[in-house]
VEXDREN-2710 file (C-alpha; in Angstrom, 1 decimal):
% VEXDREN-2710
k/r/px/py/pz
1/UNK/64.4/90.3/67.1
2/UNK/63.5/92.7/69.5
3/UNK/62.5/90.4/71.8
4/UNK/65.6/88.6/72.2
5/UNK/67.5/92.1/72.6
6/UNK/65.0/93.1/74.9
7/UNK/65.9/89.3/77.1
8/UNK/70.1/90.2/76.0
9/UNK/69.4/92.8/77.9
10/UNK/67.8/91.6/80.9
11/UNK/69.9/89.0/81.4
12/UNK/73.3/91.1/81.1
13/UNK/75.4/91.4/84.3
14/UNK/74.3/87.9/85.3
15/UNK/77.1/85.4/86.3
16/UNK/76.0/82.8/83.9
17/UNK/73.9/83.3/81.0
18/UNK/73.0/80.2/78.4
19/UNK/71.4/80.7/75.1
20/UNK/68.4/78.7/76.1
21/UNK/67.9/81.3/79.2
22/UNK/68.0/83.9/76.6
23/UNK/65.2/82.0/74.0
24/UNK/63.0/81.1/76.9
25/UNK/63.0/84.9/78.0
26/UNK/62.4/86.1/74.6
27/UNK/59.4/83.5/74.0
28/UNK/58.1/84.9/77.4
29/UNK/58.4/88.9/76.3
30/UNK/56.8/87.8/73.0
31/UNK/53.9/86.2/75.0
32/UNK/53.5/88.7/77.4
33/UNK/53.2/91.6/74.8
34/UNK/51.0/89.7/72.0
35/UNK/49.1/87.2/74.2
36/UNK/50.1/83.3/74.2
37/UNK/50.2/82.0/70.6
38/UNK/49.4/85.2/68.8
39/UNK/52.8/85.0/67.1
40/UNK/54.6/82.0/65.7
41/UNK/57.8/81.4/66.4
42/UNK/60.6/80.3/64.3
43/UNK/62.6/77.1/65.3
44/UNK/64.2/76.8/67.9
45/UNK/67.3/76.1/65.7
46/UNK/67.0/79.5/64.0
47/UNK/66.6/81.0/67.3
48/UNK/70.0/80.0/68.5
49/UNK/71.6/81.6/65.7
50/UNK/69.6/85.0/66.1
51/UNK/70.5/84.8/69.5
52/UNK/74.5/84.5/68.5
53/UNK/74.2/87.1/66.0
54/UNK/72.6/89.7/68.8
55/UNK/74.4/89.1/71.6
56/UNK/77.3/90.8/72.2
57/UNK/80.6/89.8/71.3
58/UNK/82.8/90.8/74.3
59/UNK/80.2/88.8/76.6
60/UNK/78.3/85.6/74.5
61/UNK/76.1/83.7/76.0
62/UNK/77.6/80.5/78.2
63/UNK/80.4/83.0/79.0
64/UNK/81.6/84.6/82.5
65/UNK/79.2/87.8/82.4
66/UNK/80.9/91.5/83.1
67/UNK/80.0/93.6/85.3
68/UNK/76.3/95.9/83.7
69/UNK/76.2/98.7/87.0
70/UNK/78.7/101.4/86.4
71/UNK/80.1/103.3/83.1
72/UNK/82.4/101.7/80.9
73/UNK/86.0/101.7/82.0
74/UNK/89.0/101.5/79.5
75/UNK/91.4/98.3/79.0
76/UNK/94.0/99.0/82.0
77/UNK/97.0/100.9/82.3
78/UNK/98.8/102.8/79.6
79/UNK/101.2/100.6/77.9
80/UNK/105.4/101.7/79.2
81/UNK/108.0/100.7/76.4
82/UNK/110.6/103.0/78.1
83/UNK/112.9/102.7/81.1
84/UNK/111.4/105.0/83.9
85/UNK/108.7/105.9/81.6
86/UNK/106.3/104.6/84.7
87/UNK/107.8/103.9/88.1
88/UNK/105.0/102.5/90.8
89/UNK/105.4/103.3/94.5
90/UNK/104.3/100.5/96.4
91/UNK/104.1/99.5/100.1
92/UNK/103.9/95.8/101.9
93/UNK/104.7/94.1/104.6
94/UNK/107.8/92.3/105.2
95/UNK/107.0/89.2/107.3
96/UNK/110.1/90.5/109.5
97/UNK/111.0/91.3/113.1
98/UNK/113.9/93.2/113.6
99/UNK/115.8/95.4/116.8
100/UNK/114.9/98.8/117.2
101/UNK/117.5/101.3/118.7
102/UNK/115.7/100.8/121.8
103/UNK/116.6/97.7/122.0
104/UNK/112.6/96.3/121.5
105/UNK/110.9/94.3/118.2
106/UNK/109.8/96.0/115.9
107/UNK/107.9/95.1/113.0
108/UNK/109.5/96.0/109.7
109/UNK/107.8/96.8/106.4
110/UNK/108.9/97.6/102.8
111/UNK/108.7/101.1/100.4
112/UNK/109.5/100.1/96.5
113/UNK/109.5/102.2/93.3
114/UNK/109.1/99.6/91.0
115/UNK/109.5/100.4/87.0
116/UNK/106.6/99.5/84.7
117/UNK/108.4/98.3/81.9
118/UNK/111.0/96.5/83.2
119/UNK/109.9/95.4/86.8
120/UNK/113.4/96.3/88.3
121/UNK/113.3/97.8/91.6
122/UNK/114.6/101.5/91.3
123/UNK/114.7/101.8/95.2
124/UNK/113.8/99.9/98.1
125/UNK/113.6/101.6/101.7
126/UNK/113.0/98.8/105.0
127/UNK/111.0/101.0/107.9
128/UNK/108.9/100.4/111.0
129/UNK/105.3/98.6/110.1
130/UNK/103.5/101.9/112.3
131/UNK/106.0/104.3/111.1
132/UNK/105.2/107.4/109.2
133/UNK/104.7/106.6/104.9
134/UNK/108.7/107.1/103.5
135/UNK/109.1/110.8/101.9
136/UNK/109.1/110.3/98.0
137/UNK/112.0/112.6/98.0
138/UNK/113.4/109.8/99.8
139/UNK/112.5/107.5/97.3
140/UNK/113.8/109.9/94.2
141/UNK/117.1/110.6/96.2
142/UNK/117.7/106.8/96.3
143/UNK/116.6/105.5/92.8
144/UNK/118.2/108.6/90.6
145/UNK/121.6/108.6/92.6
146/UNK/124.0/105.5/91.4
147/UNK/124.8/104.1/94.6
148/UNK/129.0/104.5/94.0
149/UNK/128.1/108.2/93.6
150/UNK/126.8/108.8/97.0
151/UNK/129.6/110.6/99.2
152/UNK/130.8/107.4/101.5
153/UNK/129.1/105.1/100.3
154/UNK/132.5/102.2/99.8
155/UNK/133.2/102.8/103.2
156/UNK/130.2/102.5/104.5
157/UNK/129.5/99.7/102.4
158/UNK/132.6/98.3/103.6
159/UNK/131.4/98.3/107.2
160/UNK/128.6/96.8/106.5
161/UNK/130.3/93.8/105.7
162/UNK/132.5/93.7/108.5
163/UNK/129.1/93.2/110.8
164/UNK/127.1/91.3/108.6
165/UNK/126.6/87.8/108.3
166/UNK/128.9/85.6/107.5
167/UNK/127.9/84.6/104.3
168/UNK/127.5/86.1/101.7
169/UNK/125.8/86.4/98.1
170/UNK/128.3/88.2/96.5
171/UNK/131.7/89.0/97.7
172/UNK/132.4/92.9/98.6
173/UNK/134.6/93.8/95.1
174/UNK/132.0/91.9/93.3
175/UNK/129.1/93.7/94.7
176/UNK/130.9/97.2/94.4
177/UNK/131.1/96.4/90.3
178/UNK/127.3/95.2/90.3
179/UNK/126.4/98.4/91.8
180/UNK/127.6/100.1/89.0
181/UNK/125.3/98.3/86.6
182/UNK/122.2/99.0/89.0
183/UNK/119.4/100.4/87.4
184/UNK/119.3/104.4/88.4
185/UNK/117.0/106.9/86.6
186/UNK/115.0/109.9/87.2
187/UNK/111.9/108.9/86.3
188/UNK/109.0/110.7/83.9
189/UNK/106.2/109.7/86.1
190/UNK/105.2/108.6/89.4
191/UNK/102.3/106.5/90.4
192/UNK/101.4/107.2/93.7
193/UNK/98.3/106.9/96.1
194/UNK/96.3/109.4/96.8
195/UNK/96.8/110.3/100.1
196/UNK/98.5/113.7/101.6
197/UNK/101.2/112.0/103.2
198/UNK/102.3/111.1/99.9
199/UNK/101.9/114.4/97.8
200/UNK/103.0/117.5/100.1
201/UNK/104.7/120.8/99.0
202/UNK/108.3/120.2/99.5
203/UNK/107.6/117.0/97.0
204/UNK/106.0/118.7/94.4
205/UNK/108.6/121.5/94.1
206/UNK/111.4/118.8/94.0
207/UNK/109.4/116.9/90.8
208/UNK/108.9/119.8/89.4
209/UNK/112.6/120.7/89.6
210/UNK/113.6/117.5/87.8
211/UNK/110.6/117.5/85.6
212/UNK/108.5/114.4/87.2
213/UNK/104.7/114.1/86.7
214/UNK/103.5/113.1/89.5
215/UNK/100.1/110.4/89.2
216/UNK/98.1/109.7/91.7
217/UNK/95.6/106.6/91.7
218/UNK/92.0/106.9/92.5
219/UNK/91.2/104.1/95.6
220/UNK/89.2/101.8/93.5
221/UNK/91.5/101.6/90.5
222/UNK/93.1/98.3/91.1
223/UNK/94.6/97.4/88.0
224/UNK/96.6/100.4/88.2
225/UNK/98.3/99.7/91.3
226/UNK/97.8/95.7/91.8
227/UNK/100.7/95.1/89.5
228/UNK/103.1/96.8/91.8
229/UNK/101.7/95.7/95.0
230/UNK/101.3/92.1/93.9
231/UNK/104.9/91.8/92.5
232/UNK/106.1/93.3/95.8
233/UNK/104.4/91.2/98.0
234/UNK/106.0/88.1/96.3
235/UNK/109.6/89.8/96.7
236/UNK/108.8/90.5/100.7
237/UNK/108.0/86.8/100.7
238/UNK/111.2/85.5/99.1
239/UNK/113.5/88.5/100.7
240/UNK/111.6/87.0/104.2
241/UNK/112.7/83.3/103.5
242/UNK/116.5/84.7/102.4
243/UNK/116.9/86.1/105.6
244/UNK/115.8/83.6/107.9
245/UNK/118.0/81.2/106.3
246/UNK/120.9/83.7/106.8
247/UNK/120.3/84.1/110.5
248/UNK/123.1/81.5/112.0
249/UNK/122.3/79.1/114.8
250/UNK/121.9/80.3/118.0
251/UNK/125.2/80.0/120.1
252/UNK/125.2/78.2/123.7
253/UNK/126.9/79.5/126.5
254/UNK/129.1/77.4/129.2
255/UNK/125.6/77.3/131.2
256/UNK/123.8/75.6/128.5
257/UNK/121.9/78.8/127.9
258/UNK/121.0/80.3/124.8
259/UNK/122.6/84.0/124.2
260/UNK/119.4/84.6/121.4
261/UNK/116.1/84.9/121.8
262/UNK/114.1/83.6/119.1
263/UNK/112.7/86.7/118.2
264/UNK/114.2/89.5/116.0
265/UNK/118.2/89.4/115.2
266/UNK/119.0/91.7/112.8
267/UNK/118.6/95.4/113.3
268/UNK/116.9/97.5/110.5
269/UNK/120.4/98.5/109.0
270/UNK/121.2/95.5/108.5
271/UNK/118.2/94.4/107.0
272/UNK/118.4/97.0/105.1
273/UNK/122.2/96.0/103.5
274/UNK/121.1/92.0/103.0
275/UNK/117.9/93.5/101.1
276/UNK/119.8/95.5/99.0
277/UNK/122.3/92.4/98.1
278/UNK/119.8/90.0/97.4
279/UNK/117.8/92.3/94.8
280/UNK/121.1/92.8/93.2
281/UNK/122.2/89.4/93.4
282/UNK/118.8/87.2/92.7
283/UNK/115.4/89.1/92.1
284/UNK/117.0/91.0/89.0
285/UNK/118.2/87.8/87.8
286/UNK/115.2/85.9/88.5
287/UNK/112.9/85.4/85.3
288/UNK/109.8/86.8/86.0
289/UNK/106.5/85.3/84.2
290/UNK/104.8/89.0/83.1
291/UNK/108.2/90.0/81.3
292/UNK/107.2/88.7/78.2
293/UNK/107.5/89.3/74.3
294/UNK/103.9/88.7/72.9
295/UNK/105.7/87.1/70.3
296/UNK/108.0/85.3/72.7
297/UNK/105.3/83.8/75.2
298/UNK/107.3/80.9/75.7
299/UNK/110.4/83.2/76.7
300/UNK/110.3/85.2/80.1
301/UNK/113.2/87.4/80.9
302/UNK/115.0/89.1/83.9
303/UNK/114.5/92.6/85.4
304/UNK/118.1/93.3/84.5
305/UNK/117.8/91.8/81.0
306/UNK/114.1/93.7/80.4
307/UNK/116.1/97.4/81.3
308/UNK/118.7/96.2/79.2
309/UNK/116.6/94.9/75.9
310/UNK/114.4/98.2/76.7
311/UNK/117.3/100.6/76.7
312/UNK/118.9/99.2/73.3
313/UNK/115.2/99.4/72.1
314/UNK/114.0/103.1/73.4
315/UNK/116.8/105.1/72.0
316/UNK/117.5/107.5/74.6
317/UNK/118.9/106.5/78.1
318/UNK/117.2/107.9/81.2
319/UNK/120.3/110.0/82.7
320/UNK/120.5/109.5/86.7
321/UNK/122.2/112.4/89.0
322/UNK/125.4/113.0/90.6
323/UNK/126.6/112.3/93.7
324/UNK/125.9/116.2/95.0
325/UNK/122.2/115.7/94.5
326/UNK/121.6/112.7/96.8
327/UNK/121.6/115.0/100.2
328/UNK/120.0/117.9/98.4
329/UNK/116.7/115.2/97.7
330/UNK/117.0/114.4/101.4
331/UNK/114.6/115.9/104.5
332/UNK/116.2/118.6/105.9
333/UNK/116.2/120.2/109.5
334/UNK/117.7/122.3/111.7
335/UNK/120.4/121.8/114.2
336/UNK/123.2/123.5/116.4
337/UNK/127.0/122.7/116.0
338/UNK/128.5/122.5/119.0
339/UNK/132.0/122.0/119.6
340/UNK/131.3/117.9/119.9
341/UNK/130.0/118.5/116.7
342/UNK/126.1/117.6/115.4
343/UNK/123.2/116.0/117.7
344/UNK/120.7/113.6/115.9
345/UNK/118.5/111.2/116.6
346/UNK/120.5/110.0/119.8
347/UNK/124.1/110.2/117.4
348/UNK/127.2/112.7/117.4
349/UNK/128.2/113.5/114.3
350/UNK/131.7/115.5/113.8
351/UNK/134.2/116.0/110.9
352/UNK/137.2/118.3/110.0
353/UNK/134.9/120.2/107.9
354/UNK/133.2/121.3/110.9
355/UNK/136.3/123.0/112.7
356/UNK/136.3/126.4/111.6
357/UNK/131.8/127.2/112.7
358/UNK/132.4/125.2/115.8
359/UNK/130.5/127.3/118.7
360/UNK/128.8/130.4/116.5
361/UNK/125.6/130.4/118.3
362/UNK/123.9/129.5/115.0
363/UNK/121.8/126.5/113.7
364/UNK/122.5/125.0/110.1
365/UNK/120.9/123.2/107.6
366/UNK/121.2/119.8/107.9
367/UNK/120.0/116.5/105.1
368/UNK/119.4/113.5/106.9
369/UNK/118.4/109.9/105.9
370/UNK/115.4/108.7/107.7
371/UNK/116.2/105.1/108.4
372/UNK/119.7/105.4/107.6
373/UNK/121.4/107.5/110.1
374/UNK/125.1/106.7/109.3
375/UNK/126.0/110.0/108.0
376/UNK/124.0/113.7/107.7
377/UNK/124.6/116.3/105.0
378/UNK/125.5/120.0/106.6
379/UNK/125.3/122.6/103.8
380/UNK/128.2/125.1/104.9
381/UNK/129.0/128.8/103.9
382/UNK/130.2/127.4/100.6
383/UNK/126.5/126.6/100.0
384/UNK/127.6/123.0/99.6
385/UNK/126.7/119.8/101.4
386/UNK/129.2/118.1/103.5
387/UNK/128.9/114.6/104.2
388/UNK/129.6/114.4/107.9
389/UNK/130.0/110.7/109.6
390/UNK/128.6/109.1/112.5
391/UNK/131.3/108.8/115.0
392/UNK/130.6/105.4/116.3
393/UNK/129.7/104.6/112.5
394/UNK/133.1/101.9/113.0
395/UNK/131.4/100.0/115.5
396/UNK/131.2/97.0/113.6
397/UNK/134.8/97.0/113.1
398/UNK/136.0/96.8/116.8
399/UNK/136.2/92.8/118.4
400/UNK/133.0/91.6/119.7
401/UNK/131.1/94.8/119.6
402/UNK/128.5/93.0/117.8
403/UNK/127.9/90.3/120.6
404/UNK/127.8/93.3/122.6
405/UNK/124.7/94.9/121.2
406/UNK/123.0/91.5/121.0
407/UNK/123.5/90.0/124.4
408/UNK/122.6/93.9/125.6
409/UNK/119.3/93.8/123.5
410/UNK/118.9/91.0/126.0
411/UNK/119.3/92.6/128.8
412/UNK/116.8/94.8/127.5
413/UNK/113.9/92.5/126.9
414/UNK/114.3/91.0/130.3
415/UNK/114.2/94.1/132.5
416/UNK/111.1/94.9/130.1
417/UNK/109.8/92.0/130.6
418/UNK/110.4/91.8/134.5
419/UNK/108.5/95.4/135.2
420/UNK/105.0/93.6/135.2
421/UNK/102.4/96.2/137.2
422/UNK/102.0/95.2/140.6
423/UNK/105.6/93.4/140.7
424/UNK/108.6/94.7/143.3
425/UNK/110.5/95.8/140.3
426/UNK/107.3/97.6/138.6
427/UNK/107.1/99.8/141.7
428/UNK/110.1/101.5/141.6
429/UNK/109.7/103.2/138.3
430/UNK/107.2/105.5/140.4
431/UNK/108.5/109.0/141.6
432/UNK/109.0/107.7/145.1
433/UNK/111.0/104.4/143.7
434/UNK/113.2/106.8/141.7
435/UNK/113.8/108.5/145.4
436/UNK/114.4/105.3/146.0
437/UNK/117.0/103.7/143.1
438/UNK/118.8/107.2/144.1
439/UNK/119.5/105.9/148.0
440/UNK/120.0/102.7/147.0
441/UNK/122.7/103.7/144.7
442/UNK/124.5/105.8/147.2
443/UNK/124.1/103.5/149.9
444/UNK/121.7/105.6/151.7
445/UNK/119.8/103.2/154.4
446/UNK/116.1/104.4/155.4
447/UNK/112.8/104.6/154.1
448/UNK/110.5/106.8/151.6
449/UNK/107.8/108.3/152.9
450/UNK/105.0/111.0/151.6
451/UNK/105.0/114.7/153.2
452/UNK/101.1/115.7/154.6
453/UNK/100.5/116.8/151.4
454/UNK/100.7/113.2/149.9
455/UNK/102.9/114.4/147.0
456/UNK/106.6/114.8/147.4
457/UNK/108.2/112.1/148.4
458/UNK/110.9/112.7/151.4
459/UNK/113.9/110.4/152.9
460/UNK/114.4/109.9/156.6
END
């Protein structure tokens, strides 16, 4: 007997381990210790059955072995049987190209909180691929705020549909009433990485303002974080194919030339409003194969019908916020209020609100989305926030403003694409070809020259 525990033990951690292995090891200790046939052995029959009633039931012999190096570890993630009890923030890659407001490609990528118990997706933020990671305030302000309570959002949604594609999943009154049945919570606790992007200050005093744990996941813990970044992955692959398949033909022009490139097509806002329908309109509707009963495994249910089982089940209902809290959970900053209103990010922003602290000399705090700059929140002497709009926030309402932006994205690539070092164009973009776009322009004939110095350049 202790021979054979002594060859279990040996032979643990291997990657295949047969009871024969195990007896011929033993025989070999036994011969080593006592000298060849000092002891008799039993037969080999009765060996095979001390060898089953030693080895260890979680790994028999003729099984997959487990891992021997390192300490035990326990069986996984704690079990969630709540809404919200466990949301997961995860990151992948979209698959997608879309137009940046430079008018270049840029590759987009995808921020979920994803609830453990359910698998419905609490938020979901679209942002550059080499952008900076998307604030978890972010993240809180859009999964515990119902989306009709957000100041504006009917008309904005509203204008989003007057640029969008053609067609649609769900018509405009019939996504309106979905969005009132989207799952919105506050959650207990948040499994995060561990990384300081993640975690900061202003984060931890907002959790700790609405009571959220915050949990962050050592790097080599994968099963408590594969879940999330494995279910994600499969929605940026499906949301990827939805969206190509949206995209409609390429038009022609009279000169048999196409007006598209085959690149990029939509821009990251609207990306962001097709992602949004099609979670609300398929993946919460889609059955998903680890929302199952253990009693049920033949049965596999929906996001949506998982929250809905699991808040009939749970007895309490995780209460979102209102409406005032969703630009109070956004970044804020500092700007002036002129008397064309607010600067951001390249956009005017101006209201009604903002008549009477026009031109004080002052600057005011000011919530702002990061990847959705449609509107900013200014927080006036009332110590409210005021939603204030984009001013060219109609654009997609006015008659072929859309083919506008695309065929000037266009125009973009190509002079991009034309400034090649070494090229006629390329050289002009130096300080003596901006001397000399300047002469050009105002039909000044001559030529640009250098002073002694070598330095300035002068026109003569």
């Amino acid at each position: 007997m202790a021979a054979v525990l002594e060859a279990l033990r040996r032979r643990r951690g291997r990657r295949k381990t047969t009871t024969r292995q195990v007896i011929e090891l033993a025989e070999q200790i036994v011969a080593d210790t006592y000298g060849p046939h000092r002891v008799k052995l039993p037969a080999r029959s009765s060996l095979y059955r001390l060898v089953k009633a030693l080895a260890d039931p979680a790994e028999p012999p003729g099984s997959a072995a487990r891992t021997a190096t390192g300490p035990a570890r326990c069986g996984g993630p704690p079990a969630v049987l709540r809404p919200a009890e466990r949301v997961h923030i995860a990151t992948a890659r979209l698959g997608l190209e879309a137009v940046g407001e430079d008018g270049g490609v840029v590759e987009v990528a995808v921020t979920a909180a994803l609830d453990g118990a359910s698998g419905c997706v609490l938020a979901a933020v679209l942002h550059p691929l080499q952008a900076q990671p998307v604030q978890l305030s972010v993240l809180l302000a859009e999964m515990a705020v119902p989306r009709p309570l957000r100041p504006g959002w009917p008309a904005l949604l509203e204008q989003a549909y007057a640029g969008g594609p053609p067609g649609r999943l769900m018509s405009l009154p019939a996504r309106i009433e979905a969005a009132a049945a989207h799952p919105a919570a506050v959650p207990e606790t948040l499994v995060v990485d561990r990384s300081p992007a993640a975690v900061t200050s202003a984060v931890l005093a907002v959790c700790e303002s609405l009571g959220v744990s915050l949990e962050t996941v050592p790097p080599r813990a994968a099963d408590a974080r594969g879940g999330a970044a494995r279910t994600l992955g499969v929605l940026a692959g499906l949301f990827a194919r939805h969206a190509a398949a949206a995209r409609p033909p390429a038009a022609v022009t009279e000169e048999n030339e196409d007006t598209e490139e085959d690149g990029a097509y939509w821009s990251l806002l609207q990306l962001q409003d097709l992602l949004d329908e099609w979670i609300t309109a398929c993946w919460h509707h889609r059955p998903q194969e680890q929302l199952r009963h253990p009693l049920l495994p033949r049965a596999s249910l929906a996001p949506q019908e998982m929250w809905e089982v699991l808040l009939g089940a749970a007895g309490n209902v995780p209460l979102p916020l209102g409406g005032q809290h969703y630009g109070e959970l956004l970044p804020a900053r500092r700007c002036a209020l002129t008397e064309s209103g607010i600067r951001l990010g390249g956009r005017r922003y101006d209201d009604a609100c903002l008549d009477e602290h026009r031109g004080r000399g002052q600057r005011w705090e000011v919530h702002h989305h990061p990847y959705d700059l449609r509107q900013v929140f200014i927080r006036l002497p009332d110590g409210l926030l005021h939603a204030v709009p984009w001013t060219q926030g109609e654009h997609t309402l006015r008659p072929f403003d859309e083919t506008v932006r695309r065929r000037t994205g266009s125009v973009l690539a190509r002079r991009g694409a034309g400034a090649q070092p070494g090229s006629e164009r390329a050289s002009c973009f130096g300080e003596a070809g901006r001397v000399g776009d300047f002469m050009a322009v105002h039909g000044i004939v001559g030529d640009v020259v250098h002073d002694a110095g070598g330095t300035t350049p002068v026109a003569k």
